[in-house]
N, CA, C and O atoms as a GROMACS GRO file, in nm:
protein
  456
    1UNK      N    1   0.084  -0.118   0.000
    1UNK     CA    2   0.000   0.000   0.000
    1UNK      C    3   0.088   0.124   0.000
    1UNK      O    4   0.197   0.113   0.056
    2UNK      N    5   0.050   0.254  -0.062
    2UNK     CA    6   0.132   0.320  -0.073
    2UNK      C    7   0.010   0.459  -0.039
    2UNK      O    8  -0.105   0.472  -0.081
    3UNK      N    9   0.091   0.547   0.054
    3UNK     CA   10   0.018   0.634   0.080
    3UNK      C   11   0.058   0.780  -0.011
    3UNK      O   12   0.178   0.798  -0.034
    4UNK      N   13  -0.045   0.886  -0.062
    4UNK     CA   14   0.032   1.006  -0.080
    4UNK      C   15   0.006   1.164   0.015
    4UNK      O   16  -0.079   1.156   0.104
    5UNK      N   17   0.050   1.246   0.003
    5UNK     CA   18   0.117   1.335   0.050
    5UNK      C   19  -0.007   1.403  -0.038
    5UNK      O   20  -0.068   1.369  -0.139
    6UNK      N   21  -0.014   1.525   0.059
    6UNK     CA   22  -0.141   1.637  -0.028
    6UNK      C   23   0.010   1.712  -0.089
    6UNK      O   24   0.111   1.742  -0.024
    7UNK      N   25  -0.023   1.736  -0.283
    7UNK     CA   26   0.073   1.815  -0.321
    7UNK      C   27   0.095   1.967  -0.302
    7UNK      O   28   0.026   2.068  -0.286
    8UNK      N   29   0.210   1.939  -0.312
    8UNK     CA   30   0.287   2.120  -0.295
    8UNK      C   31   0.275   2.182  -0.461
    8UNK      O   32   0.321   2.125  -0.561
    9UNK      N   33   0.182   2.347  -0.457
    9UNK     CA   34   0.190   2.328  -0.604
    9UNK      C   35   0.281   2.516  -0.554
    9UNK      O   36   0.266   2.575  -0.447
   10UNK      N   37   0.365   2.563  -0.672
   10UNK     CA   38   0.398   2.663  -0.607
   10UNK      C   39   0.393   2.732  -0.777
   10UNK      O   40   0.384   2.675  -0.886
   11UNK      N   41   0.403   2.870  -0.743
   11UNK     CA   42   0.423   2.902  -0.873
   11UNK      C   43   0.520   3.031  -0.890
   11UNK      O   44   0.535   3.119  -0.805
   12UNK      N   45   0.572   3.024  -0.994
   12UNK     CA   46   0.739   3.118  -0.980
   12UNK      C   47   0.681   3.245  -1.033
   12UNK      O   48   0.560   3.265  -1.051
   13UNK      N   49   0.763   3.316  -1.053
   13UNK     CA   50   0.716   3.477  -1.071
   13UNK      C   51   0.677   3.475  -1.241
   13UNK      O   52   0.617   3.574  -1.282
   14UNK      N   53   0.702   3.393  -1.313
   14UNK     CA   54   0.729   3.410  -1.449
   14UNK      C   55   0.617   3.328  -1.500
   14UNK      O   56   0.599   3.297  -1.618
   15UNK      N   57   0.533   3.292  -1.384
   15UNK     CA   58   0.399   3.198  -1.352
   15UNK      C   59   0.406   3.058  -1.416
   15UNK      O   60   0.315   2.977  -1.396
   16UNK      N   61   0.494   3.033  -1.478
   16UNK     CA   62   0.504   2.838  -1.376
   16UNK      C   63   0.492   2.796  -1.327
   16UNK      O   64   0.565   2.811  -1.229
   17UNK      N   65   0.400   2.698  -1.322
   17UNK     CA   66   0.389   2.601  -1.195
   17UNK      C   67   0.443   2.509  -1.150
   17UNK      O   68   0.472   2.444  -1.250
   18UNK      N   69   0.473   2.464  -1.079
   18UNK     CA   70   0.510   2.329  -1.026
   18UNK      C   71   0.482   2.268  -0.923
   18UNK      O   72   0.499   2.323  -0.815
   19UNK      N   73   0.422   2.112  -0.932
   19UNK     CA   74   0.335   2.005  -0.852
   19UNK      C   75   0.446   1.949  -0.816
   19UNK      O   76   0.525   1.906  -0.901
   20UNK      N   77   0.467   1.941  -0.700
   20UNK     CA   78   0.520   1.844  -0.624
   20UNK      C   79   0.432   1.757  -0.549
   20UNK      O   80   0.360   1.807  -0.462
   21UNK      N   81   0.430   1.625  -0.575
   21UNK     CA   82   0.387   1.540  -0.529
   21UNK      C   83   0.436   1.426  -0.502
   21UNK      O   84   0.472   1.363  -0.601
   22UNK      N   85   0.458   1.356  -0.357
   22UNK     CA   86   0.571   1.277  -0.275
   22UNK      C   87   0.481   1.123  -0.287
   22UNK      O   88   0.362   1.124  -0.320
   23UNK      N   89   0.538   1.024  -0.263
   23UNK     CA   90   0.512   0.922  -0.230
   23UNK      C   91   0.561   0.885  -0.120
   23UNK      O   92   0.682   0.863  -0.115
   24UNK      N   93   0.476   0.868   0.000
   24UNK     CA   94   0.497   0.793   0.132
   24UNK      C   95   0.540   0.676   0.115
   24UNK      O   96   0.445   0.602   0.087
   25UNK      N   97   0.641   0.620   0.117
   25UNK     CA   98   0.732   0.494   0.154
   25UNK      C   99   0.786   0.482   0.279
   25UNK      O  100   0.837   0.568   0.350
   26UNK      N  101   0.760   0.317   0.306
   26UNK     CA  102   0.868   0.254   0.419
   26UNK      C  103   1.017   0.342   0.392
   26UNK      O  104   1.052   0.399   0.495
   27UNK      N  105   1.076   0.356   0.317
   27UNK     CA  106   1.174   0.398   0.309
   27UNK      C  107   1.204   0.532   0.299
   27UNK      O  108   1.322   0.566   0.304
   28UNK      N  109   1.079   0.652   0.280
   28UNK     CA  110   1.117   0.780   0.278
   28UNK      C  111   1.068   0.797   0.456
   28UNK      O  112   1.062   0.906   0.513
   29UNK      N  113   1.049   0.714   0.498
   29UNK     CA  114   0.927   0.724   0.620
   29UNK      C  115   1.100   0.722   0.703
   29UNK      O  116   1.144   0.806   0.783
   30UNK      N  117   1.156   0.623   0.661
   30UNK     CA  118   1.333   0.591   0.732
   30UNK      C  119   1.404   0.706   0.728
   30UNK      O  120   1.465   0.766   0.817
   31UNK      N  121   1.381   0.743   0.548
   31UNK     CA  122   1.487   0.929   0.588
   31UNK      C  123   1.429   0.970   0.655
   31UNK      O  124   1.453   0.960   0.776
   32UNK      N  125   1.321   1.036   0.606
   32UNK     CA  126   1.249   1.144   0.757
   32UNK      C  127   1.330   1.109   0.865
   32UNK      O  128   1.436   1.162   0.899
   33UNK      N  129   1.242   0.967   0.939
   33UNK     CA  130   1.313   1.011   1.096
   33UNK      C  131   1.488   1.012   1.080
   33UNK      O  132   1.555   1.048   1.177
   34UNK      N  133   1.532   0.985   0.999
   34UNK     CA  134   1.667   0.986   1.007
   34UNK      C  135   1.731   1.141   0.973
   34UNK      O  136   1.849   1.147   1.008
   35UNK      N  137   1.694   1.229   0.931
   35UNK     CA  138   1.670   1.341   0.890
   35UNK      C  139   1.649   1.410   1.064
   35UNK      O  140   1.726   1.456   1.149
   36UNK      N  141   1.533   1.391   1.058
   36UNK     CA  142   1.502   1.482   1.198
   36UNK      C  143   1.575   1.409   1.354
   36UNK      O  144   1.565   1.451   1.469
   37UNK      N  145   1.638   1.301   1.308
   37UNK     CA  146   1.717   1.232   1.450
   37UNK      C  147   1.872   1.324   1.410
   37UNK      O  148   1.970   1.294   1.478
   38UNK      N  149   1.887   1.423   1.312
   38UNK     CA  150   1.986   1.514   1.363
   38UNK      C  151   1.983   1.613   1.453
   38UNK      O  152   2.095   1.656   1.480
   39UNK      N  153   1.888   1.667   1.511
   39UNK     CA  154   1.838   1.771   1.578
   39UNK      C  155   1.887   1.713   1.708
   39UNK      O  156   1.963   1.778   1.780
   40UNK      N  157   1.855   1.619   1.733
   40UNK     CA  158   1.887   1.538   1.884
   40UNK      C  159   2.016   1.534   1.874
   40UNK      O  160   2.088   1.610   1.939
   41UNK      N  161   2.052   1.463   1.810
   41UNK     CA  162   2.212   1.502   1.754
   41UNK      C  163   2.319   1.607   1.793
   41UNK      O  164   2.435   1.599   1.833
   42UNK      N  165   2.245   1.696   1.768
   42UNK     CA  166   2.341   1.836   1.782
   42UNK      C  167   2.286   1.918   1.891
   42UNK      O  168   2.296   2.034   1.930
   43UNK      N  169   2.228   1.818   1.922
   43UNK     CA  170   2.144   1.894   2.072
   43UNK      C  171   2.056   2.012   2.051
   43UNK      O  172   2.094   2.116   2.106
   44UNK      N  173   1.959   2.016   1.991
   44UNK     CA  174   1.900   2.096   1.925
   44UNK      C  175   1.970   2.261   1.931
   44UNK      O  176   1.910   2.350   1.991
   45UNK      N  177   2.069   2.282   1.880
   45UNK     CA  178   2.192   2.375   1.884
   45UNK      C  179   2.167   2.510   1.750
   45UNK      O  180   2.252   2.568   1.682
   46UNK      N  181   2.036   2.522   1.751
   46UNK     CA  182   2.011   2.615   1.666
   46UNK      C  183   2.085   2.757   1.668
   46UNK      O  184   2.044   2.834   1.582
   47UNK      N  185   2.189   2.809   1.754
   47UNK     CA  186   2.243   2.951   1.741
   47UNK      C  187   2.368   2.901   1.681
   47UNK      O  188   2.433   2.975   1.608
   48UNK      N  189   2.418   2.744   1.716
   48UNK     CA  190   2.535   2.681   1.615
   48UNK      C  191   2.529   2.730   1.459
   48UNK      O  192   2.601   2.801   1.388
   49UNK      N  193   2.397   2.650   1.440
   49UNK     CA  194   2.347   2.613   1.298
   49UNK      C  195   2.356   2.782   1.218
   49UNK      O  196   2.433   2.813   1.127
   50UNK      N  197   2.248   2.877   1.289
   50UNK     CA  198   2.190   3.001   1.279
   50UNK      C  199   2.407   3.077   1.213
   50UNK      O  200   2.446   3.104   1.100
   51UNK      N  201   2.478   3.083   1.343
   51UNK     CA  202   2.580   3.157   1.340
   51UNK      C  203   2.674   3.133   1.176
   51UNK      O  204   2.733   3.209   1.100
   52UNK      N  205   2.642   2.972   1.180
   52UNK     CA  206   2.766   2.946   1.069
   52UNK      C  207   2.680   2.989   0.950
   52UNK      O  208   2.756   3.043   0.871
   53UNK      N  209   2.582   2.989   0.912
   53UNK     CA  210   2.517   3.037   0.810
   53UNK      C  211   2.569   3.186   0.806
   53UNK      O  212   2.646   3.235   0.724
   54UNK      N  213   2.503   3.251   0.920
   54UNK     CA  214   2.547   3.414   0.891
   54UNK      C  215   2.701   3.415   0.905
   54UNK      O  216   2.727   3.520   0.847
   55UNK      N  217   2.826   3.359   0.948
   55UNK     CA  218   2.906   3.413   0.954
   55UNK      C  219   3.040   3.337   0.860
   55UNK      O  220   3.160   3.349   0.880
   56UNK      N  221   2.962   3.248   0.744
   56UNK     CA  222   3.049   3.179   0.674
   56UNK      C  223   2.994   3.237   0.532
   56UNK      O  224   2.880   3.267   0.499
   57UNK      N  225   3.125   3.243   0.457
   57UNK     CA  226   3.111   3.311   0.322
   57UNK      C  227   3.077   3.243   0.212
   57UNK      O  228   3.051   3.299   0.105
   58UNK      N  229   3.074   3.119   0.231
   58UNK     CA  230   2.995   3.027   0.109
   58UNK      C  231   2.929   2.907   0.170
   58UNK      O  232   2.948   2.886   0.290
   59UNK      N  233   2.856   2.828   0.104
   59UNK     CA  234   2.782   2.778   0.166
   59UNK      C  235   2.855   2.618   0.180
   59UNK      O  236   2.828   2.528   0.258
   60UNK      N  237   2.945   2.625   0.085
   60UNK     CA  238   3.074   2.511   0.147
   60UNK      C  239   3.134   2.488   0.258
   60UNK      O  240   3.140   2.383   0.322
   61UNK      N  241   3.197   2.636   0.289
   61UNK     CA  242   3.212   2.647   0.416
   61UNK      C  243   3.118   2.656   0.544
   61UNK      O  244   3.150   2.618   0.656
   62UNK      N  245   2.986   2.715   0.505
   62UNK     CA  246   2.887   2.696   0.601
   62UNK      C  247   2.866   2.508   0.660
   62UNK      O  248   2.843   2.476   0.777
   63UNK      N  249   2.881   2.404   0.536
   63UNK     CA  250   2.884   2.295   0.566
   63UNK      C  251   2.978   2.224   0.642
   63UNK      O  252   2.961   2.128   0.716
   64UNK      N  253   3.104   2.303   0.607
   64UNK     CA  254   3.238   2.257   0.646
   64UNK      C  255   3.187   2.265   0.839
   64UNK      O  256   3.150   2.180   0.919
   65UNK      N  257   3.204   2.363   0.845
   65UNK     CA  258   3.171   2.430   0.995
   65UNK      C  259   3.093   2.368   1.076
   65UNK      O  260   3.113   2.357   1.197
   66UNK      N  261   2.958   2.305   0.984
   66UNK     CA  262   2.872   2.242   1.082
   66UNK      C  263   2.906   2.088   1.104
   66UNK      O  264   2.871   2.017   1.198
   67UNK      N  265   3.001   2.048   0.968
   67UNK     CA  266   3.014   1.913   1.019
   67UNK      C  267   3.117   1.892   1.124
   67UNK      O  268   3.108   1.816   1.221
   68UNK      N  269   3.208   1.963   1.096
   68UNK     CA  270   3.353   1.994   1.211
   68UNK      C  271   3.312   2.022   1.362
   68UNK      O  272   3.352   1.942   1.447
   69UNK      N  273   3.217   2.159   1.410
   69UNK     CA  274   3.186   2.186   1.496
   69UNK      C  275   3.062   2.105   1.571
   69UNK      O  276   3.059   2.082   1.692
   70UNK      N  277   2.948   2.060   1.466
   70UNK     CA  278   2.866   1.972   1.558
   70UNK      C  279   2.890   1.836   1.543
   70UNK      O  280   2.824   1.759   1.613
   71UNK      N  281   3.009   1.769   1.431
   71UNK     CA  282   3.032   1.632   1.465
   71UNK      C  283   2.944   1.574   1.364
   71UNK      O  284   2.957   1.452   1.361
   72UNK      N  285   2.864   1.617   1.285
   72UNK     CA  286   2.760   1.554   1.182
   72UNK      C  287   2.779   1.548   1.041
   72UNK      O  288   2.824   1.641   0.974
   73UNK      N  289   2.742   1.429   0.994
   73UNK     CA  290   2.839   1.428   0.814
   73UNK      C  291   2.731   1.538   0.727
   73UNK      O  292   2.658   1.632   0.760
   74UNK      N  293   2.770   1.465   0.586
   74UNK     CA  294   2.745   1.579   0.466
   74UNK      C  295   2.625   1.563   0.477
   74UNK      O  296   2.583   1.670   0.522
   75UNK      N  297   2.524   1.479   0.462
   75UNK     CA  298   2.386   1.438   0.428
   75UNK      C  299   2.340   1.488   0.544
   75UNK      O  300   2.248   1.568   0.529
   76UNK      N  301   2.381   1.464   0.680
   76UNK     CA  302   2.294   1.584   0.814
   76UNK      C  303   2.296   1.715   0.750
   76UNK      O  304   2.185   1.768   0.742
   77UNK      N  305   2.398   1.783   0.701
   77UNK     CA  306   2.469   1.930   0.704
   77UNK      C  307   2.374   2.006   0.568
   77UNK      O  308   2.321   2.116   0.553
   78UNK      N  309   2.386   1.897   0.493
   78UNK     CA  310   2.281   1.983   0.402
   78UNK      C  311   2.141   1.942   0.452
   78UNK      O  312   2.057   2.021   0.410
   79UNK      N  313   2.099   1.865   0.513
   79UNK     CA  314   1.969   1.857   0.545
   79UNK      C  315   1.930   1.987   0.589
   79UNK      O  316   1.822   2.031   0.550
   80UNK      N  317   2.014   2.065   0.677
   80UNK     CA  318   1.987   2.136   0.763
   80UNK      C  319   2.004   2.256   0.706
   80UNK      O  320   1.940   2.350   0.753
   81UNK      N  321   2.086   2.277   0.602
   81UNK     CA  322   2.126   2.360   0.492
   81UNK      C  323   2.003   2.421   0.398
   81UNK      O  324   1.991   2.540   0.370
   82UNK      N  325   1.900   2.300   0.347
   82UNK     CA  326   1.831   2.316   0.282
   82UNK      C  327   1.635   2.353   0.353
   82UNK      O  328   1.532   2.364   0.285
   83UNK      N  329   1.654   2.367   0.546
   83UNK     CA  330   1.568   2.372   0.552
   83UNK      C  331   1.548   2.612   0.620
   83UNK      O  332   1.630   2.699   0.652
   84UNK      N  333   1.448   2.608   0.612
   84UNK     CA  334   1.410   2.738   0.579
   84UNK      C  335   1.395   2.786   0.699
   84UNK      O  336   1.385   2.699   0.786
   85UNK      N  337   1.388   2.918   0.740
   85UNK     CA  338   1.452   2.950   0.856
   85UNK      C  339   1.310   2.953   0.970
   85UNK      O  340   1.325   2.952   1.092
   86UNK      N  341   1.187   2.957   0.909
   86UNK     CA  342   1.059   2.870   0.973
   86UNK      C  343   1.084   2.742   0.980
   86UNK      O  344   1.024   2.696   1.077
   87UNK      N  345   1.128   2.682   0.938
   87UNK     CA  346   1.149   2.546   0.939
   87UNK      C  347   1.218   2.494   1.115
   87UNK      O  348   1.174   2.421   1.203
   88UNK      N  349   1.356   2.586   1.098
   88UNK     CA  350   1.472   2.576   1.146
   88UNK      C  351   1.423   2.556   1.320
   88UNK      O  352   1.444   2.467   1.402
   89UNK      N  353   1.340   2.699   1.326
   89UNK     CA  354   1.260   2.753   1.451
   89UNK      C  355   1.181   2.670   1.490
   89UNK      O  356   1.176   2.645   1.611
   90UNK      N  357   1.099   2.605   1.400
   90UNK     CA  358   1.012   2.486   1.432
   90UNK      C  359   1.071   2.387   1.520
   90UNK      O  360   1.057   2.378   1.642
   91UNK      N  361   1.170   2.278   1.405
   91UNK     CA  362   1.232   2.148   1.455
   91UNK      C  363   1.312   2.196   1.540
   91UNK      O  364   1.347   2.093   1.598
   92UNK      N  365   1.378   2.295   1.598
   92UNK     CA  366   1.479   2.317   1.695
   92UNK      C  367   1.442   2.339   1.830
   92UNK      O  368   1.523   2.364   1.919
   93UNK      N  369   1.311   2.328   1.847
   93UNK     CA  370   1.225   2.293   1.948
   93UNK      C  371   1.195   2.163   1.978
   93UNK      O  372   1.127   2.088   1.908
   94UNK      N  373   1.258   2.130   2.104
   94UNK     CA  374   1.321   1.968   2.118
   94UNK      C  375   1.126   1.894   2.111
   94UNK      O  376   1.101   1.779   2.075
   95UNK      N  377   1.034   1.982   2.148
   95UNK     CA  378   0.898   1.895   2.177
   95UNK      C  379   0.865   1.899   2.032
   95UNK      O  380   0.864   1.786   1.983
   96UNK      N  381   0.838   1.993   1.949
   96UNK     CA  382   0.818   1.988   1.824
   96UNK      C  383   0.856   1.900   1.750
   96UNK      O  384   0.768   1.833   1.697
   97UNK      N  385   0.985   1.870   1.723
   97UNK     CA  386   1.064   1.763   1.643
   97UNK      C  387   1.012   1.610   1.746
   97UNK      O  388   0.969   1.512   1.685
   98UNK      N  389   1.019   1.608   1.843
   98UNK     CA  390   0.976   1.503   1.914
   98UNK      C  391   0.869   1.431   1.857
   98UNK      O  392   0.870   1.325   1.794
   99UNK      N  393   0.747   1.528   1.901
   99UNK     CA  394   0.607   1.515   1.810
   99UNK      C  395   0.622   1.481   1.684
   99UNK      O  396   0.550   1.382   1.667
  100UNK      N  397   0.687   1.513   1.565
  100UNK     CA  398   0.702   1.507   1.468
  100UNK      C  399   0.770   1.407   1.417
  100UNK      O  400   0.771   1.375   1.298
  101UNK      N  401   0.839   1.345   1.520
  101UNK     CA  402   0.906   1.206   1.509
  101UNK      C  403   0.804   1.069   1.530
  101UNK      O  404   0.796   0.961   1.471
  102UNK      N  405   0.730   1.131   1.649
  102UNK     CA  406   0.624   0.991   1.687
  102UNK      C  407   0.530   1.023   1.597
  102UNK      O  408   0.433   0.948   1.607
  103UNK      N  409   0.515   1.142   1.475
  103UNK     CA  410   0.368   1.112   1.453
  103UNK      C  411   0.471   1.017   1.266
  103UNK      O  412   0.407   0.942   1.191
  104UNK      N  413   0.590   1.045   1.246
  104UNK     CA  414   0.661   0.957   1.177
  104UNK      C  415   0.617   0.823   1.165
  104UNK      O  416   0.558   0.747   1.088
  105UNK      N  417   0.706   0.832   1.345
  105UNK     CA  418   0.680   0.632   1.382
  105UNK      C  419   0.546   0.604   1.357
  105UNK      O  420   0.518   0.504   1.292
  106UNK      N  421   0.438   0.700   1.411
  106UNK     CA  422   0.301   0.584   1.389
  106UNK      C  423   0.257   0.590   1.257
  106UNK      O  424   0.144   0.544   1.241
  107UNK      N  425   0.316   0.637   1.150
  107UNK     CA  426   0.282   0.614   1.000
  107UNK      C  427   0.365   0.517   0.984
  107UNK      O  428   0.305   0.437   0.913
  108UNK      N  429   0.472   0.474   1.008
  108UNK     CA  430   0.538   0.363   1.010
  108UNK      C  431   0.498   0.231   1.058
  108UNK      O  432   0.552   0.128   1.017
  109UNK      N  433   0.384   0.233   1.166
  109UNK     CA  434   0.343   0.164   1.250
  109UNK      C  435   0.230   0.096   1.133
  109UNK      O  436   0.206  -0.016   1.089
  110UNK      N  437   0.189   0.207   1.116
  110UNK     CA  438   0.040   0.145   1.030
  110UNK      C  439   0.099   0.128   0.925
  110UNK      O  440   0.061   0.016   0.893
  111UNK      N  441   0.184   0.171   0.828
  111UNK     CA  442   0.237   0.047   0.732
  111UNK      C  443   0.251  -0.053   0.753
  111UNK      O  444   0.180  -0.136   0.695
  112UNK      N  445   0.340  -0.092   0.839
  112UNK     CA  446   0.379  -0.211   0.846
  112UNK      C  447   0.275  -0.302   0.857
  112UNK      O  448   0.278  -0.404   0.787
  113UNK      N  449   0.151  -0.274   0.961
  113UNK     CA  450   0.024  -0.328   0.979
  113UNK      C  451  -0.074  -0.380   0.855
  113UNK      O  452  -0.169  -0.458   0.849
  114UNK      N  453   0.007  -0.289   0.749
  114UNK     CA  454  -0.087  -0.333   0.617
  114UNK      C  455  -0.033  -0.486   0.538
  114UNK      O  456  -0.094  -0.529   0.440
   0.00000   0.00000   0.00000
């Protein structure tokens, strides 16, 4: 069984659209929490994350910094790279990401159940 995702439709200034639409998998269900089990990780260390962005001059080095200083490889570093600074505020709230982890697991739960 395969579940979907309500799509993301966005549209650019030049009025293009674009549908994004995800497929819920056992296996995207694994990144996710593996994705958001960096936050715990780095101890939810958002003025870390926040500083090297503002105070590194490319975004190479912004990566460099976070993997060196919080200990986390490339695939954490851009995770965290690529999320938006609502985003950031959200998951860096240890109950938020928490929540957002168990409501993960119990989509995981009921897959497996199928």
């Amino acid at each position: 069984m395969e579940l979907y995702a309500k799509p993301i439709v966005t549209t650019e200034e030049d009025g293009t659209i674009h549908i994004d639409v995800r497929t819920i998998t056992p296996d995207y269900i694994d990144t996710r929490l593996a994705e958001l089990a960096v936050f715990k990780q780095i101890n939810y260390n958002l003025e870390e994350v926040v500083s090297a962005v503002q105070n590194s001059p490319s975004t190479e080095e912004t990566k460099k910094h976070l993997k060196t200083n919080l200990g986390i490889g490339s695939a954490e570093a851009d995770f965290l790279l690529d999320l938006t600074f609502e985003e950031m505020a959200y998951y860096f709230q240890k109950e938020n990401c928490e929540t957002e982890i168990q409501r993960w697991k119990g989509l995981e739960e009921l897959l497996s159940a199928q």
